[in-house]
Every structure is written in C-alpha cells, then in structure tokens.
N, C-alpha and C positions, 0 to 999 in steps of 0.2 A: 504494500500500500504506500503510495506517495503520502509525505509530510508537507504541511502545509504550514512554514514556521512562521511565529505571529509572536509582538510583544506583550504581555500582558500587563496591565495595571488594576491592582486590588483597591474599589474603590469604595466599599460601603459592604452589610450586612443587611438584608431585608426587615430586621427592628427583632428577629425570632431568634430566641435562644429554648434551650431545653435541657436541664439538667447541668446547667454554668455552659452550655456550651450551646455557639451560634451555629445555628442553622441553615438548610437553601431561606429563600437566593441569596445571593454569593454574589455581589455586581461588581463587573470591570468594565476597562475601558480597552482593545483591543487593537493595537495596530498591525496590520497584516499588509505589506509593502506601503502606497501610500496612502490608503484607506484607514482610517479612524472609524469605532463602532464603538458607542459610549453605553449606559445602561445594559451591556449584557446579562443575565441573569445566569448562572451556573451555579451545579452543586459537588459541592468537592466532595473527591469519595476516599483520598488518604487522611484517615482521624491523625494517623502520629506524626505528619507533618505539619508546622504552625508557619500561618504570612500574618501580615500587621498593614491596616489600610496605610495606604500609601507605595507598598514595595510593589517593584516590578521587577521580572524574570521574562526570559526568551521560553516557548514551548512549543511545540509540535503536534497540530492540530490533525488528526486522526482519525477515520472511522471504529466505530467500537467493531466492529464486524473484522477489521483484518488485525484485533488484538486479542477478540475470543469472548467463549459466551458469559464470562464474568463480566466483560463491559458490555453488554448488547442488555443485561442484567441491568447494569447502571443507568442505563436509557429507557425500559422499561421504569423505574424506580424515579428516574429524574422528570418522565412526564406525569407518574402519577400526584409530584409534589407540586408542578405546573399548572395541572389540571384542578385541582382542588379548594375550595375554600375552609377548609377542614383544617386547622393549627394542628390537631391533636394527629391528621392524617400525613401532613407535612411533617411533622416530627418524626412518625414510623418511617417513613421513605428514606427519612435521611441516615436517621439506625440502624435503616438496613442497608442501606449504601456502606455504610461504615464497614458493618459487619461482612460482607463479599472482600474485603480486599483487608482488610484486619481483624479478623474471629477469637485469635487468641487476646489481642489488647482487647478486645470488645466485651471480651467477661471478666474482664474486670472495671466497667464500668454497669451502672446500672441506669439502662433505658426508661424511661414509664410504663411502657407496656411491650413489653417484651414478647407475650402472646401475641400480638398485633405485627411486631417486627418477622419473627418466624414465621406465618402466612404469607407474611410479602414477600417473603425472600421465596417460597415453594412458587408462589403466585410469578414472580422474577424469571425464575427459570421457566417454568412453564410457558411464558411468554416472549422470554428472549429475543428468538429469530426476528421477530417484529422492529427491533430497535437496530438492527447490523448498520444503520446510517447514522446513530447518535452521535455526537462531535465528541474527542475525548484531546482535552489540554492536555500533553504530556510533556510537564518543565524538564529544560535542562541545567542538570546543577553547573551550581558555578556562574549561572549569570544573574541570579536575584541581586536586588538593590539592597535588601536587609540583610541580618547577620543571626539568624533565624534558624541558617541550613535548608537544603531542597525544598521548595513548596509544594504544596499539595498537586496531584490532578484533577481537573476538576471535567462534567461531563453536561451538554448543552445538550437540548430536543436538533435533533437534525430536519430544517425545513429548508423551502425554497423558495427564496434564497435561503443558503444557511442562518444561523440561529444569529450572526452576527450581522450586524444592517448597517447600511451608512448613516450618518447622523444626519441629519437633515439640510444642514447648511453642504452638506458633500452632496445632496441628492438636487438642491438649486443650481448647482456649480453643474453637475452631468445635463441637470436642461438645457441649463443651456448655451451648454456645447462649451465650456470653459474648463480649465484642467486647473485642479488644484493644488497647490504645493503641498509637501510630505509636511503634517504637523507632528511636532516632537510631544510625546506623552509625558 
C-alpha cells in the first residue's frame, strides 16, 4: 500500500474525557503537501503513547485494509463513535479501540463498562471487512515537536473525499482558479 505522508498538528480534544482520560474526537490540523485541512476529527487507538495540544509529528496516512483486520476493527469502532450521540456509546468505542492494539495495558485500567467494551470488540471483528478504506495516521518517531516520545496512531472514517477537507479559504482559492501558497502549520 502506498503512504501518503502528511504533517500532523494536535489541536484540541472534543471536551470528552472518561475515566481521567480524553477521549475521540481527537482534532488536528493536517498538512498533506500544500493543502491544509483544519478541524479533522480522529480517534487514537495507541493508549500508551501520550501528544500535548500543540505538538506536531510527520505520519503516514494508510489504508487500514493493507495493515490488517485489527485496523479495519478500528474503523469499524471509529465510525461507531462518529455516528452516535451516545457519551456513554462514545466512550465504549474508544475502550475498545484501546483495547485491539493494547489488551495487556488495558486490564489494568478500569473502563465503565467493560460489558459494553467486549460486544464491541466481537461486534468489531464481525464487521471488519467493511472499514478496509478507514485512514490510519501512522507517526514516524523522531519527528514530533514534543519530548513526549512517539505519538499515538490515530484512525479517521475513510470518505470521498477522504476524511480530510480543504478549509474553506483553500476551496475559494481552487474557484477560482488561483493556486495557493504552502501555509506552514
């Protein structure tokens, strides 16, 4: 699978925490050659890695499909937390996002509903093959702005256009017909 490298900037938390720890969405700001996409909404699925609003890192933007059916899992689990007006349903997706890619750190933490988390995850796999186009950030160490160590991965709804958009003032400029300089994030 071709990589599609893009800069990331960690800009905000969606206001949702659970259990001391924040939750999707996940927003950045995204530059992918000289396009800027601000508002992205992602959910990170390494618990043991830590970013701090403001850092940015280089990452390699990915189908979950040519990484395997634990990310196709994470797309599955990323549009259920999309889809929902549910706090309590948002919470489980993101526990269980956790727990597909860290199971041992993850019992040693305690979910709210743990019942809930375990369904999703059977419900996850079961559904899988469906998500093989979800976007999957994969940082490369060494280039974050913080001192933090690796950042997480994080996993977007794959649509079309992808999950990332032009910002508005970039989609006046394509009207009409005017090319816009590379803005530095």
């Amino acid at each position: 699978a071709q990589a599609d490298p893009v800069t990331m900037t960690f800009t905000a938390v969606g206001g949702a925490s659970t259990d001391g720890y924040d939750i999707y969405p996940y927003d950045f700001t995204i530059q992918q050659g000289s396009n800027v996409y601000t508002d992205v909404a992602l959910m990170c699925i390494s618990f043991a890695n830590e970013v701090s609003i403001g850092e940015s890192w280089n990452a390699n933007e990915v189908t979950a499909g040519s990484l395997g059916t634990t990310y196709e899992e994470a797309g599955y689990l990323m549009n259920l937390a999309a889809t929902t007006k549910n706090p309590t349903a948002v919470s489980d997706a993101q526990w269980a996002a956790w727990y597909l890619f860290d199971s041992a750190h993850m019992s040693k933490t305690n979910p709210g509903t743990l019942d809930s988390v375990t369904s999703l995850l059977t419900a996850a796999l079961a559904n899988a093959s469906g998500f093989a186009s979800a976007e999957i950030f994969v940082p490369e160490a060494g280039t974050q702005t913080g001192s933090l160590g690796t950042p997480q991965t994080y996993v977007g709804l794959a649509t079309d256009p992808p999950v990332i958009t032009p910002e508005p003032s970039s989609l006046l400029l394509l009207g009409s017909g005017l090319r816009s300089e590379e803005r530095r994030v």
